[in-house]
C-alpha positions in Angstrom: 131.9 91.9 70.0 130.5 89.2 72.3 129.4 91.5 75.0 127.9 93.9 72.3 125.2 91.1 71.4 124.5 90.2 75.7 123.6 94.0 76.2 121.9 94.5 73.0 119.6 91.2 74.7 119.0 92.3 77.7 117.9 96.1 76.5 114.3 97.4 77.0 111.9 97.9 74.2 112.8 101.1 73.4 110.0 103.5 71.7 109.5 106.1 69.0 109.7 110.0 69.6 105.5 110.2 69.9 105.0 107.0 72.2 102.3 108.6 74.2 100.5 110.4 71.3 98.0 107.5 70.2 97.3 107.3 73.7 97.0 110.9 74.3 94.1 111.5 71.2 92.5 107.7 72.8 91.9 110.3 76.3 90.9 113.4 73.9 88.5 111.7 71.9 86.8 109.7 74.5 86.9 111.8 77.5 87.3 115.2 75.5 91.1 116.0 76.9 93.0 118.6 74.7 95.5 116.9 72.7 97.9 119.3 72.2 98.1 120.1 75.7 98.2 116.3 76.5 101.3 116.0 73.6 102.7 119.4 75.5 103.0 118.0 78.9 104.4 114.7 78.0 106.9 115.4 75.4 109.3 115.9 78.2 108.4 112.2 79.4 110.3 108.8 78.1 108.5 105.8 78.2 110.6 102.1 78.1 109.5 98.2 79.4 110.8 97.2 82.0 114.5 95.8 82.7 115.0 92.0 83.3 115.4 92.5 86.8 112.0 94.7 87.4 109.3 93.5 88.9 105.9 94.7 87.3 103.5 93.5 89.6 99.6 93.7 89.4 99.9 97.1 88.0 100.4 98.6 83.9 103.3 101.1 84.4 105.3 103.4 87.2 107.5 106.1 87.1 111.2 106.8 87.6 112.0 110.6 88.4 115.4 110.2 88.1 115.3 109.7 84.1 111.5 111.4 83.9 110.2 107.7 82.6 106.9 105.9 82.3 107.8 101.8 83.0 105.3 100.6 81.0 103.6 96.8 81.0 105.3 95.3 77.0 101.6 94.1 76.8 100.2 97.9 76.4 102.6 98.7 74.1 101.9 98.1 70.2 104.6 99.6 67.7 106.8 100.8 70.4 104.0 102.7 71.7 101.4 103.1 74.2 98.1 101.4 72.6 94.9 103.3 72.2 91.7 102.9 73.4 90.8 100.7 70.5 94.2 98.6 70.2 93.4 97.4 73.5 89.5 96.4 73.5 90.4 94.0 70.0 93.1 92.7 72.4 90.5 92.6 75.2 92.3 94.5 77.4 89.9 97.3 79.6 91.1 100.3 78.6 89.5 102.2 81.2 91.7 100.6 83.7 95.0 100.9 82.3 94.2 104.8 81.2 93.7 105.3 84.7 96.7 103.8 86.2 99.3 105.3 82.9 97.5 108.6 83.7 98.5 108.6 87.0 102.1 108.0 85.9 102.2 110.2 83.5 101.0 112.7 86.1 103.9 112.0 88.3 105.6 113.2 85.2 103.8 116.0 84.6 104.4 117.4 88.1 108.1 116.6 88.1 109.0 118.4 84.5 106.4 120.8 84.4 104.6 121.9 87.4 107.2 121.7 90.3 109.5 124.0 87.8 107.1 126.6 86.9 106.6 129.1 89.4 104.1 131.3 87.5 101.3 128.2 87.5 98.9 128.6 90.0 99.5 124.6 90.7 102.8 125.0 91.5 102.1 127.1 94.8 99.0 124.6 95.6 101.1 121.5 95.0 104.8 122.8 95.9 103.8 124.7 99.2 100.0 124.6 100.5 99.8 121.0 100.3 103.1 120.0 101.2 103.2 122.3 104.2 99.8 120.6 104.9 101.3 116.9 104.8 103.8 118.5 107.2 101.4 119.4 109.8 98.9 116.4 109.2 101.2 113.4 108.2 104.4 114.4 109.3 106.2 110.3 109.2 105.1 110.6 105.1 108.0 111.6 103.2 107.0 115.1 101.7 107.8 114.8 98.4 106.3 111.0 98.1 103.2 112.4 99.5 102.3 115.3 97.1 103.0 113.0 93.9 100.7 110.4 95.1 98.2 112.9 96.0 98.5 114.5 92.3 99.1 111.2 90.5 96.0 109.3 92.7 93.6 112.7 92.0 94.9 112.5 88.4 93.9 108.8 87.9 90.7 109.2 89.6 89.8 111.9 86.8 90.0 109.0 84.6 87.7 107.1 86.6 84.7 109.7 87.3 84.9 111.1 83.5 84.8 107.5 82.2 82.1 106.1 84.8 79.9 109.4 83.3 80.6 108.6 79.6 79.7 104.7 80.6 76.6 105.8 82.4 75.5 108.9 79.6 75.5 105.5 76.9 74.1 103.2 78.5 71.1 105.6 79.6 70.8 106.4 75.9 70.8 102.4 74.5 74.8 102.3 73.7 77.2 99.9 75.0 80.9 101.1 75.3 82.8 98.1 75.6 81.5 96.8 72.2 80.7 100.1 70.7 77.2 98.4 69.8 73.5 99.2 70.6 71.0 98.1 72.7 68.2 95.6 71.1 65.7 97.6 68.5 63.1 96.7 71.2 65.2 98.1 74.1 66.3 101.7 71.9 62.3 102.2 70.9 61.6 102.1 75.1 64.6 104.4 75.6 63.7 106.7 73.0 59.9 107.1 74.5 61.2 107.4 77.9 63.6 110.2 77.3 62.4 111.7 74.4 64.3 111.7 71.0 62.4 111.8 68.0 63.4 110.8 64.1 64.2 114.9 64.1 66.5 115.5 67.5 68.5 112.8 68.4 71.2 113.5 71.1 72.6 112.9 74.0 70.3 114.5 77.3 71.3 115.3 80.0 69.7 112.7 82.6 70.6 112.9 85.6 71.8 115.2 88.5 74.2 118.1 87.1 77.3 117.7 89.8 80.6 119.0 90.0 83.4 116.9 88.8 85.1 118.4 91.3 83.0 117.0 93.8 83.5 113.9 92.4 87.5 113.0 92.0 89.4 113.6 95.2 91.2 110.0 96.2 89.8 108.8 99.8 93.2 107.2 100.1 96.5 107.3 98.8 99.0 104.5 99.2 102.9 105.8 100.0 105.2 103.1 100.2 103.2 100.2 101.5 100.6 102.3 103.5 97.8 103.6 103.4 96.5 107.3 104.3 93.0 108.6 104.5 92.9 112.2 103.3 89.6 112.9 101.9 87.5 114.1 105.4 90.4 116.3 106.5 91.7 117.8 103.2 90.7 121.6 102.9 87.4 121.5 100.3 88.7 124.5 98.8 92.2 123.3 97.9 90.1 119.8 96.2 88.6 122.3 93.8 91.7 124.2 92.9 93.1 120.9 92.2 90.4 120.0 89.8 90.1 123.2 88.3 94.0 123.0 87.9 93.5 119.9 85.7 90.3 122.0 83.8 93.0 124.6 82.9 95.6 121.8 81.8 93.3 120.2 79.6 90.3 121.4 79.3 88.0 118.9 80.9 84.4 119.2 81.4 83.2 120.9 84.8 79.7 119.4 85.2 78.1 116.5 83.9 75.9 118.5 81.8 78.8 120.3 80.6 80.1 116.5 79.6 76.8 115.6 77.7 77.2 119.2 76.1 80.4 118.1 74.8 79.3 114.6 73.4 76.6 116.3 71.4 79.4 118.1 69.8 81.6 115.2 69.4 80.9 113.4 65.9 82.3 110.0 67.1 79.4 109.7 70.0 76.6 111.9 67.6 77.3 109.3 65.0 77.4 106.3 67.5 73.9 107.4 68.3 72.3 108.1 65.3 73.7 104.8 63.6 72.0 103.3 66.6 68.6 104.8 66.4 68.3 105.6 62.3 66.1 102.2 61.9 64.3 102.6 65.2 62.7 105.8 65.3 59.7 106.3 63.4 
């Protein structure tokens, strides 16, 4: 019975049977991913802390094919599951971050239950034969395999990044403060709101700047494979950068454009109530 109670001790956190689901409506509400298809793609996925004898690093999680499992940092984890967007600001953590680098496990994930097993996705001949073949030809010392997850998993994490560097932008433009869901001084919203235009009558998000391509946007300059870095982004077919983004449209239906994202907050009642709460004493 002794040795019962020294493994039980030296066990992982172990999680419920949704652990990425609070995370997963944190990405759909925020950057407008589809849930279901997020709750889809990693249902196949475990997720566990780390064992005694693993070493975390700088960085929030990593993957291990052999057992298709997220390693996840104890500190993101709240109920035996990954925290939300929200769990982790009143914890002062910066959720932005951390999405990034757990999306880009996730992805690993993704590609090694899903994609790389699915011969009828469009994806799977891009990722599994196109790409790899390319790697090949270009970077023939990188181990294959190695270098077409890191090349999904660093694309995937820099979705997270461009989407959430627009949504940061899009509110501060407008008078709104993400990482204390507040509001810009009464004095500051009145400027704003002459600048760009909303009135007591039409107040929503505009579209402000340049509409670009996301896809334009989220291909990795670098990926780092096992202590190394690779530059890929001047020699990587253009073409094949758009399939990839377009694959991740199809996934989970992201935005396309910036003003395709602004269209989307204007339809989102969390940011349409953000901004009116902000500007219902301001405007005149």
């Amino acid at each position: 019975m002794k040795y019962s109670y020294i493994i039980i001790l030296f066990l992982p956190i172990l999680v419920n049977a949704n652990p990425f689901s609070s995370f997963n409506k944190s990405l759909s509400n925020e950057l407008f991913f589809n849930q279901p298809s997020l709750d889809k793609y990693t249902a196949p996925l475990n997720l566990r802390t780390p064992f005694f004898w693993e070493r975390m690093g700088t960085g929030a999680a990593y993957y291990r094919p052999l057992t298709n499992t997220i390693v996840l940092n104890k500190e993101l984890l709240i109920n035996k599951r990954i925290m939300n967007s929200i769990e982790m600001h009143q914890r002062k953590k910066y959720f932005m971050a951390a999405a990034e680098t757990i999306f880009h496990e996730i992805s690993h994930g993704v590609l090694d239950t899903i994609i790389e097993n699915d011969r009828s996705l469009p994806s799977n001949y891009l990722l599994t034969k196109k790409i790899r073949n390319w790697f090949d030809s270009n970077y023939n010392s990188i181990p294959l395999t190695d270098a077409v997850h890191e090349l999904y998993g660093y694309s995937a994490g820099n979705v997270i990044s461009v989407l959430y560097n627009e949504l940061d932008r899009t509110l501060l433009a407008h008078g709104l403060k993400y990482l204390d869901r507040g509001c810009f001084s009464k004095k500051g919203l009145k400027k704003i709101a002459k600048r760009i235009g909303l009135t007591k009558e039409n107040i929503e998000f505009k579209t402000l700047f340049e509409n670009k391509k996301f896809s334009d946007e989220f291909f990795p300059s670098y990926i780092f494979i096992r202590g190394k870095d690779y530059k890929i982004k001047d020699s990587f077919p253009i073409e094949w950068k758009k399939q990839l983004y377009y694959h991740f449209v199809e996934f989970y239906g992201l935005p396309i454009t910036t003003g395709h994202f602004v269209k989307k907050m204007n339809r989102s009642k969390f940011y349409k109530n953000w901004l009116t709460k902000c500007y219902e004493n301001v405007l005149e």
